[in-house]
One Martini backbone bead per residue (centre of mass of N, CA, C, O) as a GRO file, in nm:
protein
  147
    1UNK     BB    1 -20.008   6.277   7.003
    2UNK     BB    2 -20.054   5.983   6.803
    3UNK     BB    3 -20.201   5.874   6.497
    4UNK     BB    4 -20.407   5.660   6.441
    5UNK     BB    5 -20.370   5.374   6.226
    6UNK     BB    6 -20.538   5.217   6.062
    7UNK     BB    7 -20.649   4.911   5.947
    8UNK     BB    8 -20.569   4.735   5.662
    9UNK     BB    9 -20.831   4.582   5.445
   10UNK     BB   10 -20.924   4.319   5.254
   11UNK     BB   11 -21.172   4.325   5.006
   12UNK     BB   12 -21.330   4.083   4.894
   13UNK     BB   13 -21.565   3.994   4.578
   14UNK     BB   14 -21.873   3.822   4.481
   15UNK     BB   15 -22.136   3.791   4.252
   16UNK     BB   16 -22.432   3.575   4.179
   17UNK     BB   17 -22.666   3.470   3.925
   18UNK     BB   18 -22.981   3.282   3.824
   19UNK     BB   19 -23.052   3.496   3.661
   20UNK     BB   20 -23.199   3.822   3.542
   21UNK     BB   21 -23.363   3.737   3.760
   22UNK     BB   22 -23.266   3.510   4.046
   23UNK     BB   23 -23.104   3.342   4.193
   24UNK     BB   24 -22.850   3.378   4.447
   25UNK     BB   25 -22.466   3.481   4.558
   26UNK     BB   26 -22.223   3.562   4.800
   27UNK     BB   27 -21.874   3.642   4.815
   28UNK     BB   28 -21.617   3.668   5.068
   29UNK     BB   29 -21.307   3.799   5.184
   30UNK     BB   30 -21.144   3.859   5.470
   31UNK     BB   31 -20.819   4.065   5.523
   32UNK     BB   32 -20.566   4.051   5.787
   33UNK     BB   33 -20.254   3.997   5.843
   34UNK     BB   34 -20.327   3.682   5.675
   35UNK     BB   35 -20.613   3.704   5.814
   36UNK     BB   36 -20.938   3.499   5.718
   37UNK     BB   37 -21.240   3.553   5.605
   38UNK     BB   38 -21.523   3.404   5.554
   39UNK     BB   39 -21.825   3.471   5.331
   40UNK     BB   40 -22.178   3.440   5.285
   41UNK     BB   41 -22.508   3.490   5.060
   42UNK     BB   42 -22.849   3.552   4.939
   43UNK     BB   43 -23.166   3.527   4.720
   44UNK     BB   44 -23.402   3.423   4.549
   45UNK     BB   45 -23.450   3.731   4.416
   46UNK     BB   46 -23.214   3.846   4.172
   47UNK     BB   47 -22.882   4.017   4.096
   48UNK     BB   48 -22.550   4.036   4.005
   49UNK     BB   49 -22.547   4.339   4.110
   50UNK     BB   50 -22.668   4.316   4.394
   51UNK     BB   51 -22.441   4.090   4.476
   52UNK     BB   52 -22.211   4.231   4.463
   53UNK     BB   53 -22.312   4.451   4.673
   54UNK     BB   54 -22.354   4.256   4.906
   55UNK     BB   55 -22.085   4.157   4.952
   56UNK     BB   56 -21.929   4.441   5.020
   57UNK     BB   57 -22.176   4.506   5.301
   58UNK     BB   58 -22.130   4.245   5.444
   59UNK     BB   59 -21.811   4.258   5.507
   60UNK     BB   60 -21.830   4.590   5.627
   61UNK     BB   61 -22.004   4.481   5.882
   62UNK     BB   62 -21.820   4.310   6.013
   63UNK     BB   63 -21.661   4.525   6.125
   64UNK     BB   64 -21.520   4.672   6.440
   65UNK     BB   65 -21.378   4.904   6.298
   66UNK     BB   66 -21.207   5.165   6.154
   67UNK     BB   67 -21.104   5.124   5.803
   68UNK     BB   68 -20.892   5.043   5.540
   69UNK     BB   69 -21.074   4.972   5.243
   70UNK     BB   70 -20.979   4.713   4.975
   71UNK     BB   71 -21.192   4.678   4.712
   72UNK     BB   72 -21.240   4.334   4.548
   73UNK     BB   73 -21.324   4.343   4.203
   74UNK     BB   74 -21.559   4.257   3.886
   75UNK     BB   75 -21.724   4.500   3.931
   76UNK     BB   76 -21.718   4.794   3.742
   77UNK     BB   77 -22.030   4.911   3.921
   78UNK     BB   78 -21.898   4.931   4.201
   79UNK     BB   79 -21.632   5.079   4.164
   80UNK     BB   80 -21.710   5.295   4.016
   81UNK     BB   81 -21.884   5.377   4.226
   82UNK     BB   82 -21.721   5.415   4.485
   83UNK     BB   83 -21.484   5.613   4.313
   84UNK     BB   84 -21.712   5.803   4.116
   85UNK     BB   85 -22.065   5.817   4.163
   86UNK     BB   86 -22.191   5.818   4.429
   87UNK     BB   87 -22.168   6.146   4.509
   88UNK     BB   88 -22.347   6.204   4.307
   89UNK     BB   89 -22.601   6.065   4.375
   90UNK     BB   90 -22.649   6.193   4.611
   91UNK     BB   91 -22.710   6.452   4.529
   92UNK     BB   92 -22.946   6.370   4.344
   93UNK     BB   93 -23.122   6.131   4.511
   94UNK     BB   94 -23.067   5.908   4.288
   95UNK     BB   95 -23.164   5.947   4.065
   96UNK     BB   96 -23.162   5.693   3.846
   97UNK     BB   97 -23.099   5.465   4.024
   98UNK     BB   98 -23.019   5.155   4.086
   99UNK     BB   99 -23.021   5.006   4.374
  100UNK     BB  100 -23.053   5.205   4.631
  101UNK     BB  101 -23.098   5.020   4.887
  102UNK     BB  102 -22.816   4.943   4.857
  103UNK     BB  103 -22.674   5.226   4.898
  104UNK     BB  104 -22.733   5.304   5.132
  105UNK     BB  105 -22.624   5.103   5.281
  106UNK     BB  106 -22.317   5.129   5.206
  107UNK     BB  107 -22.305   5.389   5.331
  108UNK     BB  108 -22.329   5.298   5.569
  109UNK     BB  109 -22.122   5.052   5.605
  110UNK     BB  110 -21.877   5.311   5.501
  111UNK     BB  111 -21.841   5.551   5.698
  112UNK     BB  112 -21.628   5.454   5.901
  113UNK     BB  113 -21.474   5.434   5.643
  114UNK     BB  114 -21.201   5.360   5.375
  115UNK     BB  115 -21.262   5.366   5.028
  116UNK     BB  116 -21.162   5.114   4.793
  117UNK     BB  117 -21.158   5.035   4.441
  118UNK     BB  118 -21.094   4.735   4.271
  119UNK     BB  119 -20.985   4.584   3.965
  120UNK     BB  120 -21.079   4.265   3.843
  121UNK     BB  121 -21.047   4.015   3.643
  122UNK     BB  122 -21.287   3.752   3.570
  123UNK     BB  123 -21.168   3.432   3.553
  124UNK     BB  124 -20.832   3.496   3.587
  125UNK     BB  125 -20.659   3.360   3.825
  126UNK     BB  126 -20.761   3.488   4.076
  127UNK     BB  127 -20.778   3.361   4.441
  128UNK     BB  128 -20.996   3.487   4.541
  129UNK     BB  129 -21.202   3.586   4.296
  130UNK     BB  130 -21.245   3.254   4.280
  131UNK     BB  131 -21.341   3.221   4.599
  132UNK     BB  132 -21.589   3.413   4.548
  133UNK     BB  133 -21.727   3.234   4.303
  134UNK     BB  134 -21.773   3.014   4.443
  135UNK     BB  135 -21.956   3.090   4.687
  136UNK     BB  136 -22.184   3.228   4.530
  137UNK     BB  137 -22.245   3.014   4.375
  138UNK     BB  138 -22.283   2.798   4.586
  139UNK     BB  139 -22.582   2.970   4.686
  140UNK     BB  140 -22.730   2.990   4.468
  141UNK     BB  141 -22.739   2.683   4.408
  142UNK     BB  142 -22.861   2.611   4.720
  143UNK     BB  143 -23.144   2.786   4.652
  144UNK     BB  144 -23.240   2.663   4.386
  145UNK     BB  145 -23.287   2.353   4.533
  146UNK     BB  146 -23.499   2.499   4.722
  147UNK     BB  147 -23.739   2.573   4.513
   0.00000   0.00000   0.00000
Protein backbone atom coordinates (compact mmCIF):
# COMPACT_ATOMS: atom_id res chain seq x y z
CA UNK A 1 0.00 0.00 0.00
CA UNK A 2 1.06 3.40 -1.19
CA UNK A 3 1.27 6.28 2.03
CA UNK A 4 -1.25 8.76 1.82
CA UNK A 5 0.56 12.18 2.00
CA UNK A 6 -0.91 14.69 3.78
CA UNK A 7 -2.69 17.92 2.42
CA UNK A 8 -0.42 21.15 2.22
CA UNK A 9 -2.09 23.87 3.79
CA UNK A 10 -0.76 27.77 4.04
CA UNK A 11 -1.51 29.00 7.11
CA UNK A 12 -1.28 32.39 6.87
CA UNK A 13 -1.84 34.98 10.66
CA UNK A 14 -1.47 37.91 12.04
CA UNK A 15 -2.57 39.59 15.98
CA UNK A 16 -3.33 43.22 16.82
CA UNK A 17 -3.90 44.61 20.19
CA UNK A 18 -4.72 48.71 21.03
CA UNK A 19 -2.73 48.66 24.04
CA UNK A 20 -0.20 46.25 25.20
CA UNK A 21 -2.58 45.03 26.92
CA UNK A 22 -5.77 46.38 25.42
CA UNK A 23 -8.36 45.10 23.11
CA UNK A 24 -6.87 42.90 20.49
CA UNK A 25 -7.69 40.99 17.68
CA UNK A 26 -6.18 37.74 15.03
CA UNK A 27 -7.23 37.32 11.69
CA UNK A 28 -6.04 34.45 9.36
CA UNK A 29 -6.25 33.20 6.28
CA UNK A 30 -6.15 29.27 5.48
CA UNK A 31 -5.26 28.65 1.89
CA UNK A 32 -5.10 24.77 0.39
CA UNK A 33 -4.88 24.34 -3.77
CA UNK A 34 -5.67 27.99 -4.39
CA UNK A 35 -9.08 28.05 -1.93
CA UNK A 36 -8.93 30.44 0.71
CA UNK A 37 -10.71 31.03 4.13
CA UNK A 38 -10.70 33.77 6.42
CA UNK A 39 -11.30 34.19 10.15
CA UNK A 40 -10.93 36.06 12.69
CA UNK A 41 -11.54 36.73 16.11
CA UNK A 42 -10.44 39.04 19.66
CA UNK A 43 -10.52 39.76 23.37
CA UNK A 44 -11.13 42.91 25.27
CA UNK A 45 -7.94 42.74 27.17
CA UNK A 46 -4.95 40.61 25.56
CA UNK A 47 -1.42 41.76 24.44
CA UNK A 48 0.01 41.67 20.39
CA UNK A 49 1.83 38.25 21.31
CA UNK A 50 -1.17 36.43 22.46
CA UNK A 51 -3.18 37.72 19.62
CA UNK A 52 -0.06 36.44 17.13
CA UNK A 53 -0.85 33.30 18.70
CA UNK A 54 -4.10 32.82 18.62
CA UNK A 55 -4.72 33.22 15.34
CA UNK A 56 -2.15 30.52 14.71
CA UNK A 57 -4.32 27.84 17.08
CA UNK A 58 -7.44 29.16 15.47
CA UNK A 59 -6.86 28.79 12.22
CA UNK A 60 -5.08 24.99 13.25
CA UNK A 61 -8.34 24.24 14.92
CA UNK A 62 -10.21 24.76 11.66
CA UNK A 63 -8.38 21.93 9.74
CA UNK A 64 -10.09 18.29 9.65
CA UNK A 65 -7.36 15.64 9.26
CA UNK A 66 -3.69 16.12 9.79
CA UNK A 67 -2.10 18.28 7.58
CA UNK A 68 1.23 19.67 6.79
CA UNK A 69 1.22 23.32 7.56
CA UNK A 70 3.25 26.24 6.62
CA UNK A 71 2.29 28.93 9.36
CA UNK A 72 3.44 32.22 7.64
CA UNK A 73 3.47 35.05 9.96
CA UNK A 74 5.47 38.30 11.02
CA UNK A 75 5.70 37.55 14.78
CA UNK A 76 9.36 36.11 15.22
CA UNK A 77 8.14 35.20 18.90
CA UNK A 78 5.55 32.32 17.34
CA UNK A 79 7.82 31.26 14.55
CA UNK A 80 11.23 30.91 16.34
CA UNK A 81 8.86 29.32 19.11
CA UNK A 82 7.43 26.81 16.55
CA UNK A 83 10.78 26.52 14.96
CA UNK A 84 13.37 26.36 16.98
CA UNK A 85 12.08 26.81 21.37
CA UNK A 86 8.96 25.07 21.80
CA UNK A 87 10.95 21.62 22.37
CA UNK A 88 13.01 22.97 25.22
CA UNK A 89 10.01 24.64 27.10
CA UNK A 90 8.18 21.40 27.15
CA UNK A 91 11.22 20.11 28.33
CA UNK A 92 11.13 22.26 31.32
CA UNK A 93 7.71 22.59 31.83
CA UNK A 94 7.53 25.93 30.44
CA UNK A 95 8.98 27.46 33.53
CA UNK A 96 9.55 31.02 32.72
CA UNK A 97 7.87 31.14 29.29
CA UNK A 98 5.21 33.81 28.94
CA UNK A 99 1.63 32.56 27.55
CA UNK A 100 1.99 29.25 28.77
CA UNK A 101 -1.78 28.29 28.70
CA UNK A 102 -2.04 29.68 25.04
CA UNK A 103 1.24 27.42 24.55
CA UNK A 104 -0.03 24.13 25.42
CA UNK A 105 -3.54 25.24 23.51
CA UNK A 106 -0.78 25.11 20.59
CA UNK A 107 0.68 22.10 21.05
CA UNK A 108 -2.60 20.75 21.41
CA UNK A 109 -4.04 22.04 18.12
CA UNK A 110 -0.41 21.39 16.13
CA UNK A 111 -0.47 17.35 17.21
CA UNK A 112 -1.89 16.12 14.30
CA UNK A 113 -0.09 18.41 12.38
CA UNK A 114 3.39 18.86 10.87
CA UNK A 115 3.90 22.34 11.25
CA UNK A 116 6.60 25.00 10.27
CA UNK A 117 6.87 28.78 10.62
CA UNK A 118 7.92 30.85 8.16
CA UNK A 119 8.86 34.49 8.78
CA UNK A 120 7.69 37.55 6.66
CA UNK A 121 8.44 41.37 7.22
CA UNK A 122 5.25 43.24 8.20
CA UNK A 123 3.75 45.74 6.18
CA UNK A 124 5.80 44.99 3.70
CA UNK A 125 3.01 44.70 1.06
CA UNK A 126 2.70 40.46 1.06
CA UNK A 127 -0.71 40.55 0.61
CA UNK A 128 -2.30 37.78 2.52
CA UNK A 129 0.17 38.90 5.67
CA UNK A 130 -1.76 42.62 5.28
CA UNK A 131 -5.35 41.29 4.63
CA UNK A 132 -4.35 39.26 7.72
CA UNK A 133 -3.60 42.62 9.91
CA UNK A 134 -6.66 44.42 7.91
CA UNK A 135 -8.90 41.34 9.71
CA UNK A 136 -7.31 41.75 13.13
CA UNK A 137 -6.81 45.07 13.08
CA UNK A 138 -10.60 45.41 12.09
CA UNK A 139 -11.47 43.07 14.96
CA UNK A 140 -9.69 44.47 17.16
CA UNK A 141 -11.14 48.30 16.84
CA UNK A 142 -14.30 46.61 16.59
CA UNK A 143 -14.12 45.33 20.35
CA UNK A 144 -12.79 48.66 21.00
CA UNK A 145 -15.59 50.64 20.30
CA UNK A 146 -17.78 48.01 22.29
CA UNK A 147 -16.33 48.94 25.64
Amino acid sequence: MQKQTRKQITLYSDGSSLGNPGPGGYGGILEFRGNRKEYFGGEKETTNNRMELRGVIEGLKLLKEPCEVKVVSDSSYVVKAINEWLENWVKKDFKKVKNVDLWKAYLEAAAPHQVHGIWVRGHNGHPENERCDELARNEAERIKASL
